[in-house]
C-alpha positions in Angstrom: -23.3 -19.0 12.6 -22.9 -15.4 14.5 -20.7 -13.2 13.0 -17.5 -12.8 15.1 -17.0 -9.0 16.2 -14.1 -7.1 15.8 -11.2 -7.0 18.7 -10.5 -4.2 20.6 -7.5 -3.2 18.7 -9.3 -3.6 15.4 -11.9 -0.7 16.4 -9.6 1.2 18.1 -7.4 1.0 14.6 -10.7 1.3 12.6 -12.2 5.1 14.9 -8.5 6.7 14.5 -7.8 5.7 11.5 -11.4 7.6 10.5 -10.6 10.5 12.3 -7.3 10.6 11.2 -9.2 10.5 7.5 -12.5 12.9 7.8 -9.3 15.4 9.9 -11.0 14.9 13.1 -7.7 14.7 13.9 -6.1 17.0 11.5 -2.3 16.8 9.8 0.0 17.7 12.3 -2.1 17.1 15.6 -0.1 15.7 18.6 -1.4 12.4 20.2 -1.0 10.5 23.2 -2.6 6.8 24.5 -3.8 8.5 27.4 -5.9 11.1 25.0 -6.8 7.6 22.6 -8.0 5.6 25.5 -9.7 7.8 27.3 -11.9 9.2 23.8 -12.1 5.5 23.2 -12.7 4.2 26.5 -10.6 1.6 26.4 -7.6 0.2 28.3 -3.5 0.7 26.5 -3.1 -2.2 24.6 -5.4 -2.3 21.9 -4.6 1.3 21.6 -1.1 1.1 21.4 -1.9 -1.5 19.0 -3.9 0.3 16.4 -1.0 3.2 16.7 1.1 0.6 15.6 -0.6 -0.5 12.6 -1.3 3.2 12.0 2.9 3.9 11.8 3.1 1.5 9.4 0.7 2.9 7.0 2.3 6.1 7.1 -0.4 7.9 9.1 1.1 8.6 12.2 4.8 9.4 12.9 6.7 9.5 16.0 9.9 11.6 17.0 12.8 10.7 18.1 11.3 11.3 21.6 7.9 9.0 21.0 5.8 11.8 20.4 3.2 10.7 18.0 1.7 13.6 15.2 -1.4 13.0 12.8 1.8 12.7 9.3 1.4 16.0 8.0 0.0 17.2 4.3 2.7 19.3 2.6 2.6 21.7 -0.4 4.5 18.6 -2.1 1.8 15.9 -1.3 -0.9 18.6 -2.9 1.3 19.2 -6.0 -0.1 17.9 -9.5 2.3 16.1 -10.6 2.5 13.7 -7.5 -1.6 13.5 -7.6 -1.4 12.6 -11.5 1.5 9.9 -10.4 -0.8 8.1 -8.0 -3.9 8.0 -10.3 -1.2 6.5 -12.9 -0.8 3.7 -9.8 -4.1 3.4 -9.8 -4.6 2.8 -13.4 -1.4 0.3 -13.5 -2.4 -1.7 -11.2 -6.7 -1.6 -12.2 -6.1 -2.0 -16.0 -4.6 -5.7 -14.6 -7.2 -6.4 -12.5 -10.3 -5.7 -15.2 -8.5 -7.7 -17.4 -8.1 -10.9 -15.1 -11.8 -10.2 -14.2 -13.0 -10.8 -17.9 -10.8 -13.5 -18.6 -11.3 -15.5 -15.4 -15.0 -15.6 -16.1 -16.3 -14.1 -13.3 -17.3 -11.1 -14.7 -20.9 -11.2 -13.9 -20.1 -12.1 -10.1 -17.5 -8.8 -10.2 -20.3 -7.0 -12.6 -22.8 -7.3 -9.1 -20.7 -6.5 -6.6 -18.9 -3.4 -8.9 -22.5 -2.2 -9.1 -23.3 -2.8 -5.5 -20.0 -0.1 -4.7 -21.4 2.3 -7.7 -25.1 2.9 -6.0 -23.6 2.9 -2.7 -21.3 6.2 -4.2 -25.1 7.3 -6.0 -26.5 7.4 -2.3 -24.1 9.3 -0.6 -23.1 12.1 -3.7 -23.6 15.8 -1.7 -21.2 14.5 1.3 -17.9 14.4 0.1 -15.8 12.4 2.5 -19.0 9.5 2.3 -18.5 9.7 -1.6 -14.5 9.3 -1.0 -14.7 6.2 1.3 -17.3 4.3 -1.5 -15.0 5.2 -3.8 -12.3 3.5 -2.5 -14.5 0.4 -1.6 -15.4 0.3 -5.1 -12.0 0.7 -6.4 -10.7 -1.8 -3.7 -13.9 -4.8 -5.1 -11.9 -4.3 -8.5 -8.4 -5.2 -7.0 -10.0 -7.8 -5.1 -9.9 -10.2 -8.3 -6.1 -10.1 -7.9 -6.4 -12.4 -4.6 -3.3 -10.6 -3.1 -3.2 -9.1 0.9 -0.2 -7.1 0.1 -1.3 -5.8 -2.9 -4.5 -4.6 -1.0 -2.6 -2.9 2.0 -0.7 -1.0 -0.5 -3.5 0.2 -2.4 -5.6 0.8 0.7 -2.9 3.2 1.5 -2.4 4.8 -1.8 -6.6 5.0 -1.8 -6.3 6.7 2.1 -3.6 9.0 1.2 -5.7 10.3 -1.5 -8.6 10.8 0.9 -6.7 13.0 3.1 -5.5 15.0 0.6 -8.7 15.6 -0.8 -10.1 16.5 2.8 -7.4 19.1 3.3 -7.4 20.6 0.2 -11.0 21.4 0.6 -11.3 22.3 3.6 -8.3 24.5 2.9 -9.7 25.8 -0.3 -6.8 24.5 -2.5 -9.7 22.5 -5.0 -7.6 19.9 -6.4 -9.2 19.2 -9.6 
């Protein structure tokens, strides 16, 4: 059986969401649908669609006049202490997850598809944003086992908010260790 494609608002969430990730569009950046549809070529309501989706993850915010900006990165979201905090997330909610994967007995199914994420960061080591996104696949395949959508979307944004930070501090030369 064919695979079914994606809809139109799924790619048009999936390219800005990218962008809004490797800082094609960068913190801060003002956006419009007309500027989204006509850089994705397609028509206003799978854009205005994926803008939605893209509010409620945090990733774009609108005014009180519905002008829409790339959220911002501030000097708080860089700070140590707030970094350290989400890595504690991720290890509160990972140290679960590794757990129920050795006691479920499916250890050697999560053992190949763990792997499968790990050579897939190997290959791509040397570009840095590449590296990021396999990480968070690979980090995502371990929360998997927990078999929970909401849990997912919340660590999917935890993973992306850590991407963008990364990406800004870099490219800002603020090396976040």
């Amino acid at each position: 059986m064919a695979e079914k494609s994606p809809s139109l608002a799924t790619q048009a969430y999936e390219t800005i969401k990218e962008n809004i990730m490797n800082l094609t569009y960068p913190p801060g950046m003002v956006l419009t649908e007309a500027m989204l549809t006509k850089e994705l070529g397609m028509s206003r309501s799978p854009v205005r669609t994926a803008i939605q989706m893209l509010q409620v993850e945090g990733l774009i915010v609108s005014d009180y006049y519905k002008s829409m900006t790339v959220k911002e990165i501030t000097e708080e979201d860089i700070n140590q202490k707030d970094i350290n905090e989400i890595y504690q997330l991720r290890e509160l909610l990972e140290g679960p997850a590794f757990h129920l994967i050795f006691t479920s007995g499916r250890y050697e199914e999560y053992s190949y598809r763990i792997e499968e994420k790990i050579v897939r960061m190997c290959a791509v080591v040397g570009d840095l944003y590449e590296w990021e996104i396999a990480d968070t696949a690979m980090h995502m395949e371990i929360i998997s086992i927990l078999d929970n959508e909401r849990i997912n979307r919340i660590y999917e944004n935890n993973l992306s908010e850590l991407i963008r930070i990364g990406q800004y501090s870099i490219r800002n030369g603020m090396g976040i260790p």
